[in-house]
N, C-alpha and C positions, 0 to 999 in steps of 0.2 A: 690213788693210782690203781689202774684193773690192769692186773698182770698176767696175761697169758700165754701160757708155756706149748710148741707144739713137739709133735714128735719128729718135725723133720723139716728143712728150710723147705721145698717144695710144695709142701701141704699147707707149710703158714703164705707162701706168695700166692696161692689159688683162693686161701681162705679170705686174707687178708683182700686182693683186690676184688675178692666178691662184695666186701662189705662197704667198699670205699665205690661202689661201681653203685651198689643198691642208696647210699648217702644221697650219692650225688643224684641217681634216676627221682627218689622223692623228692627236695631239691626245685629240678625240673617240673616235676608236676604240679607243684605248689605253687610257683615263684615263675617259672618259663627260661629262668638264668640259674647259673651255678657258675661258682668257684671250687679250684683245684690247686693246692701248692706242695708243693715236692720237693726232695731234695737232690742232690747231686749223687758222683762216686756211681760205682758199680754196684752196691749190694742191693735197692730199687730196681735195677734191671728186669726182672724176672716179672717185678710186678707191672712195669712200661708196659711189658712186650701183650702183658693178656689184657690189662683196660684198652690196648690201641684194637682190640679186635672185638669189642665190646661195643653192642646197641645199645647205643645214647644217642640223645639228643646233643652233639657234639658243638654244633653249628653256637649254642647260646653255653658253652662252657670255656669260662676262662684258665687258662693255666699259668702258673707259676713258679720260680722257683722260691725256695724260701731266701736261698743267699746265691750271688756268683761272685767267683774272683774276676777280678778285672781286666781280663784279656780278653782280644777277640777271638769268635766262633773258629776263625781256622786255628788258634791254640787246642791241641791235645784237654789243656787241663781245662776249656770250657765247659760248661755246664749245659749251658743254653745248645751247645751244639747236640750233647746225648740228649737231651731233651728231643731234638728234631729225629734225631736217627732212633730213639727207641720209643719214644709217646706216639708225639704226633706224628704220626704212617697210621697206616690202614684208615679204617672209621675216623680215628681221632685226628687223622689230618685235619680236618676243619676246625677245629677248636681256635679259641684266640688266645696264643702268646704274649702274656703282659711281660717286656722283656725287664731283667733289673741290669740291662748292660747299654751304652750307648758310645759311639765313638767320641773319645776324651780321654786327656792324658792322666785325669784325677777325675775321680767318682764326685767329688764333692761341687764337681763345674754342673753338674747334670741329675745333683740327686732332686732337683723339686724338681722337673718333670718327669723323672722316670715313677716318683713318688706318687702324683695326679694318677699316673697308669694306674699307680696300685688301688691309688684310692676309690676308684669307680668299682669292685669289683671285692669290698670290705662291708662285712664282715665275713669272713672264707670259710663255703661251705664244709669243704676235707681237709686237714691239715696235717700231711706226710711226713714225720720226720725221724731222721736220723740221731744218733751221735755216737761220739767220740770216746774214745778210751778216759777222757781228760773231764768228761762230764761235757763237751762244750755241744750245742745245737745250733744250729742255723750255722749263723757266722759271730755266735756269740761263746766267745771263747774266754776262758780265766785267764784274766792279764793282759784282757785285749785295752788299747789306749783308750774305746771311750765303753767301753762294758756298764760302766755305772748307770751310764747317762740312757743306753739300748732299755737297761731294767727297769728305769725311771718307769711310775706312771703314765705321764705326761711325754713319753718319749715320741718324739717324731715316725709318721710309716717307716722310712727306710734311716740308716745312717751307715757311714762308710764305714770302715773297721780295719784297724790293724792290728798285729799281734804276731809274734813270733812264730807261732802255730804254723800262722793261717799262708806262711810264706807272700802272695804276692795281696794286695789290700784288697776288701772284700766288700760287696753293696749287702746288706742283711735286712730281716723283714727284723722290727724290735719287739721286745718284750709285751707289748698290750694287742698285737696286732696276732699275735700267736695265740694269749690267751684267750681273747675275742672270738678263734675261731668255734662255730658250731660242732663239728667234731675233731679232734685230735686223737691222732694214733704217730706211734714211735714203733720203731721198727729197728731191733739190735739182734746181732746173734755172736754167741760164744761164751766161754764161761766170762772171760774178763769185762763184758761189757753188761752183763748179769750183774755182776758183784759192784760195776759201776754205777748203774742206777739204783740198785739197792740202797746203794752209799749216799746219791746226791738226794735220798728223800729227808735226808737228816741234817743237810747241810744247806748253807745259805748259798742264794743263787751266786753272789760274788764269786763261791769259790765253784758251784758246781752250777752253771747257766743253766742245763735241762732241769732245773728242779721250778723253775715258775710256771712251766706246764703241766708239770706230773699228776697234782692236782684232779686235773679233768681229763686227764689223758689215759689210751687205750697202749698198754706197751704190750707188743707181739716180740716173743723171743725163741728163739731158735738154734739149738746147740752148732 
C-alpha cells in the first residue's frame, strides 16, 4: 500500500484528479480508449467537478461506477444520477456511461447484460475508490450474503449484494475486476478512516473487503 497524507482535502482533490486525468490522457495515446470507475456518495465530488472541465479525449472514455444500489436515477440515493450531474457535464459529457443499473424489480433478472457492458471495457484503466468506516469497498461489505463468493478468484464481473449495511441491494464490480485494474487509488479522509485502513492491511478481506486492493493501491488521505 503507497499511502499518502495531504495537508488539506482541497489540495489532495486538485492533486489527486491530476493524476487520474494524466492516467487516463496516456491511456488514450497508447490504446485510443480508456476506462474510468468511480464511486458514489459525496466525498468524490470535488474531484467530478474538475475531470468534467478537463481536455480529454472524452468521446473514447468509458465510465463507471464501481457499485449502485438499486433504485432509479430519480431516487436521491442514486449513484448514477451524481454521476450525471457532477462528471459527465462540461468536456466529459461525451464520455460513455456503462450503466450497473437497469429497470428491474431484482438486479439478479439483469445482471448478465448489464455485466457484457462491463465486460467490453475490462481491464479499467482508473480505478476510484472509496470506503467505509467498516473496511467495506465498492459494494463489498463484511457480512454481505454473497461476500465470499465477490472475493472468490473466479468471481463473476458483477454480482448483486446484500447486507445490512448496504440498506437497499446493491449491483458491485467483484474482487478480480478491481484488482485487474491498471491503476488504483482509494480516497479516505478523517482520523477514523486512517486508522481503518491501517487496520484492514492485517486483516482478512472477509472481515475487511478494502484489503484485496491495498496491495497495489494508491490511498490519498486527508484529515
Amino acid at each position: 500500500m503507497n499511502f499518502v497524507a495531504y495537508p488539506d482535502r482541497e489540495f489532495m482533490m486538485l492533486e489527486l484528479a491530476g493524476k487520474i486525468a494524466a492516467q487516463l490522457s496516456e491511456e488514450l495515446s497508447m490504446y485510443g480508449r480508456a476506462s474510468l470507475s468511480v464511486p458514489g456518495g459525496t466525498t468524490p465530488g470535488p474531484i467530478f467537478d474538475i475531470l468534467s472541465g478537463v481536455n480529454l479525449d472524452w468521446a473514447n472514455v468509458a465510465v463507471m461506477l464501481n457499485d449502485e444500489r438499486w433504485v432509479g436515477e430519480d431516487s436521491p440515493r442514486s449513484n448514477t444520477r451524481l454521476l450525471k450531474e457532477r462528471l459527465l457535464v462540461d468536456k466529459a459529457a461525451v464520455a460513455t456511461l456503462i450503466p450497473l443499473y437497469a429497470e428491474a424489480d431484482a438486479p439478479e433478472k439483469v445482471l448478465g447484460a448489464l455485466a457484457d457492458g462491463v465486460a467490453a471495457h475490462l481491464p479499467l484503466t482508473v480505478l476510484l475508490l472509496g470506503m467505509g468506516s467498516d473496511m467495506h469497498t465498492a459494494s463489498l461489505f463484511p457480512g454481505a450474503d454473497l461476500l465470499a463468493e465477490a472475493l472468490a478468484a473466479d468471481a463473476p464481473i458483477l454480482l448483486a449484494m446484500r447486507a445490512e449495511a448496504a440498506g437497499e441491494p446493491r449491483v458491485t464490480l467483484t474482487a478480480p475486476v478491481l484488482q485487474e485494474a491498471k491503476n488504483i487509488h482509494i480516497l479516505i479522509t478523517g482520523a477514523e478512516k486512517r486508522a481503518a485502513i491501517e487496520a484492514a492491511a492485517s486483516l482478512p478481506a472477509l472481515e475487511a473487503p478494502v484489503r484485496v486492493v491495498l496491495d497495489n493501491a494508491t490511498v490519498h488521505w486527508a484529515e
